[in-house]
C-alpha positions as CSV (number, residue, x, y, z in Angstrom):
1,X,10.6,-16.2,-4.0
2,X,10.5,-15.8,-0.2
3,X,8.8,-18.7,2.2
4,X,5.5,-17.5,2.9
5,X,4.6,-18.5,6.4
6,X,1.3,-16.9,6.6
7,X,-0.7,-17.2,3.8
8,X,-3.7,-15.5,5.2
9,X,-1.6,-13.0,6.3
10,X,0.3,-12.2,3.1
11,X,-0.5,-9.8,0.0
12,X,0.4,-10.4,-3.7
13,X,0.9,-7.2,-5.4
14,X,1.2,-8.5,-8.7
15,X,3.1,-4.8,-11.0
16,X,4.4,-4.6,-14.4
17,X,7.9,-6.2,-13.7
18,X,6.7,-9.6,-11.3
19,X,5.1,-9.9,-7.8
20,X,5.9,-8.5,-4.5
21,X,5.0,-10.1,-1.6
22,X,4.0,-8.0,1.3
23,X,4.1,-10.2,5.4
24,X,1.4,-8.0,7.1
25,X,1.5,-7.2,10.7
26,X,-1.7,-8.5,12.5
27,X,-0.5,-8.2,15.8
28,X,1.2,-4.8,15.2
29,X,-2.3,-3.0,13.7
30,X,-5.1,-5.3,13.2
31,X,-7.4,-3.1,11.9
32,X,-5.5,-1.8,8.8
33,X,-4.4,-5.4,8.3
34,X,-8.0,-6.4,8.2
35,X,-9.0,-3.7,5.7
36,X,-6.3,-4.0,3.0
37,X,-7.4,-7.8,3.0
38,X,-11.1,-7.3,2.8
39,X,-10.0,-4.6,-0.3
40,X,-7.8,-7.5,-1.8
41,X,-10.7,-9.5,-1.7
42,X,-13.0,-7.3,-2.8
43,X,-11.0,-6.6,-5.8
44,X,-10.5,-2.9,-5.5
45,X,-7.3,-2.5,-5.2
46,X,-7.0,-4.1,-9.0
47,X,-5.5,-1.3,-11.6
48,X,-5.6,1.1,-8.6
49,X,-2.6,3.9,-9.8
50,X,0.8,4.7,-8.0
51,X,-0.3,8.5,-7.9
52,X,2.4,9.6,-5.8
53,X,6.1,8.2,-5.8
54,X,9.0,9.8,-4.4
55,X,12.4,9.1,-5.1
56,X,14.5,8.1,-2.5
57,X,11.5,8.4,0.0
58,X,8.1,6.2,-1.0
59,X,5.6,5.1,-3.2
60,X,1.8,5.4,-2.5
61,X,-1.5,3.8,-4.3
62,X,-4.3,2.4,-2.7
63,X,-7.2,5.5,-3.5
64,X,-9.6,2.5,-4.9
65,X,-12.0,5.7,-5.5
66,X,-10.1,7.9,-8.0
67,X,-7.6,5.8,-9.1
68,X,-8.4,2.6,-10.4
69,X,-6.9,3.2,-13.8
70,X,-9.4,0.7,-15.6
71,X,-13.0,2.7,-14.1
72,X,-13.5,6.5,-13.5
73,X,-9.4,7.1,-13.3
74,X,-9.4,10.8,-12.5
75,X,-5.7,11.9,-12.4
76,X,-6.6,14.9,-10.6
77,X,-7.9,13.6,-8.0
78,X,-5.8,10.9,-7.1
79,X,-4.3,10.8,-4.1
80,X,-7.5,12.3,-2.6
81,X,-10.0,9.2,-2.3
82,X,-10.7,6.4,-0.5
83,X,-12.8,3.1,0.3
84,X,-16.9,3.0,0.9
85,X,-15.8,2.0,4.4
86,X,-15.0,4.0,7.9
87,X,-11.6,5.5,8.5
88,X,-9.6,3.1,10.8
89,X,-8.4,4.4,13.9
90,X,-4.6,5.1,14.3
91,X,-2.5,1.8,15.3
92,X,1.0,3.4,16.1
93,X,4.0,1.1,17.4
94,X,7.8,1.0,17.7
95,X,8.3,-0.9,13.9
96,X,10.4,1.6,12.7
97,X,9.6,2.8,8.7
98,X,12.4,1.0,7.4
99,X,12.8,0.4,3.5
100,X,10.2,-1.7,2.3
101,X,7.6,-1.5,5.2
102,X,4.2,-0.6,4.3
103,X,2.7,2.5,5.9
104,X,-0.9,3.7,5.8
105,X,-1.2,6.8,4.4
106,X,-3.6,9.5,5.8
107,X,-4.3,13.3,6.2
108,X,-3.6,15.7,8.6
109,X,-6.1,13.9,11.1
110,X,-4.0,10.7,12.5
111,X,-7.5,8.6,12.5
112,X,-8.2,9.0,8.9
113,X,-6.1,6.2,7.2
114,X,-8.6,4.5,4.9
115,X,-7.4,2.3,1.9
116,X,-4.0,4.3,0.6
117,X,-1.0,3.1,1.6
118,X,2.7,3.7,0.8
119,X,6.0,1.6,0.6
120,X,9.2,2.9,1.7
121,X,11.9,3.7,-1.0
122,X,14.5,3.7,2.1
123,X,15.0,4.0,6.2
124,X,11.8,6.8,6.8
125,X,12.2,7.0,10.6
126,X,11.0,10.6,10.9
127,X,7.7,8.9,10.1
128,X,8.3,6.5,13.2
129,X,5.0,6.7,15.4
130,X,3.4,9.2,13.0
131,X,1.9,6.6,10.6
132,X,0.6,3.2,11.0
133,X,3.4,0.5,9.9
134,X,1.1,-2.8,8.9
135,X,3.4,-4.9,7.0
136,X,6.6,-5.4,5.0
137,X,7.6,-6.3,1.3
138,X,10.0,-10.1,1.8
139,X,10.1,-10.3,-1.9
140,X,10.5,-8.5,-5.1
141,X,11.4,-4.7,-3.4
142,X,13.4,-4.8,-6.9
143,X,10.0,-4.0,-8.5
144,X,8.7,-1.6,-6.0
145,X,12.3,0.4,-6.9
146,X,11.5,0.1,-10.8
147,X,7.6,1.9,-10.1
148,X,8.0,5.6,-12.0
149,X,8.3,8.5,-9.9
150,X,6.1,11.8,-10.0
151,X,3.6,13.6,-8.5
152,X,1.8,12.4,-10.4
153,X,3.9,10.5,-12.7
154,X,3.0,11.2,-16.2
155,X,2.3,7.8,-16.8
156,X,1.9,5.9,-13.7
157,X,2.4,2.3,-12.8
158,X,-0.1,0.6,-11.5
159,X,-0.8,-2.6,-8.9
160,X,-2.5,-5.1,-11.7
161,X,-3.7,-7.4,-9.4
162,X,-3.8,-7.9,-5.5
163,X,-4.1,-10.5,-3.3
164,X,-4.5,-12.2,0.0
165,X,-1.6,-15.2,-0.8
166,X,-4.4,-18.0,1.0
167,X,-6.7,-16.9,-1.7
168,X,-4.5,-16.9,-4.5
């Protein structure tokens, strides 16, 4: 298990095969740092689906609204939801998408990231000041690689339990 350094600034993803553990970026993009904690907290990110997972390229969760897999899970419409609160404003910077960085996922509309996110499968860097980068997994990227793929995935994989590491 890696040294966590910042607890309050550290997320437990807990998925089928053990936990990853995710350093945010606070300085890098406050805002989306703030939000996926207050949605730890809050509990929504709990059963929430991996609706769309790319080999070689990414894996995205994080629609709290259509997703959770335990309340309302509407397959359709995953992918296409987000949190009861605002959209965040983009926070772009020079931290490359490597593998295992977490970007905020969004539509077309660069201000519109919400609650989705994506990990990186592998070195993304056409994405490089496209999409927010707010953190990056230090431990157990072996379980990120074991999520299923599809869009959807027939049967998705889903993030059990989340949470901030001081918390936990």
């Amino acid at each position: 298990m890696a040294e966590i350094k910042d607890p309050e600034n550290t997320i437990l993803v807990e998925l089928k095969g053990g936990t990853v553990t995710i350093e945010l970026l606070p300085d890098v993009a406050p805002k989306h740092v703030e939000r996926m904690k207050e949605l730890a907290r809050d509990g929504a990110y709990d059963n929430v689906a991996f609706h769309r997972v790319i080999d070689g390229f990414m894996a995205q969760t994080g629609d709290v609204e259509h997703a959770n897999m335990e309340k309302d899970y509407n397959p359709r419409r995953a992918g296409t939801g987000s949190s009861d609160k605002p959209d965040l404003p983009a926070e772009f910077s020079g931290i490359p998408h490597d593998r295992g960085t977490l970007g905020a996922a969004r539509s077309q509309n660069p201000n519109s990231a919400n609650s989705q996110f994506f990990i990186n499968f592998s070195d993304n860097h056409f994405l490089n000041r496209q999409y927010t980068v707010y953190g990056r997994v230090i431990d157990g990227m072996e379980h990120v690689d074991a999520i299923t793929r599809g869009e959807p995935p027939a049967n998705p994989d889903r993030m059990i339990s989340v949470k901030v590491a001081a918390d936990a």
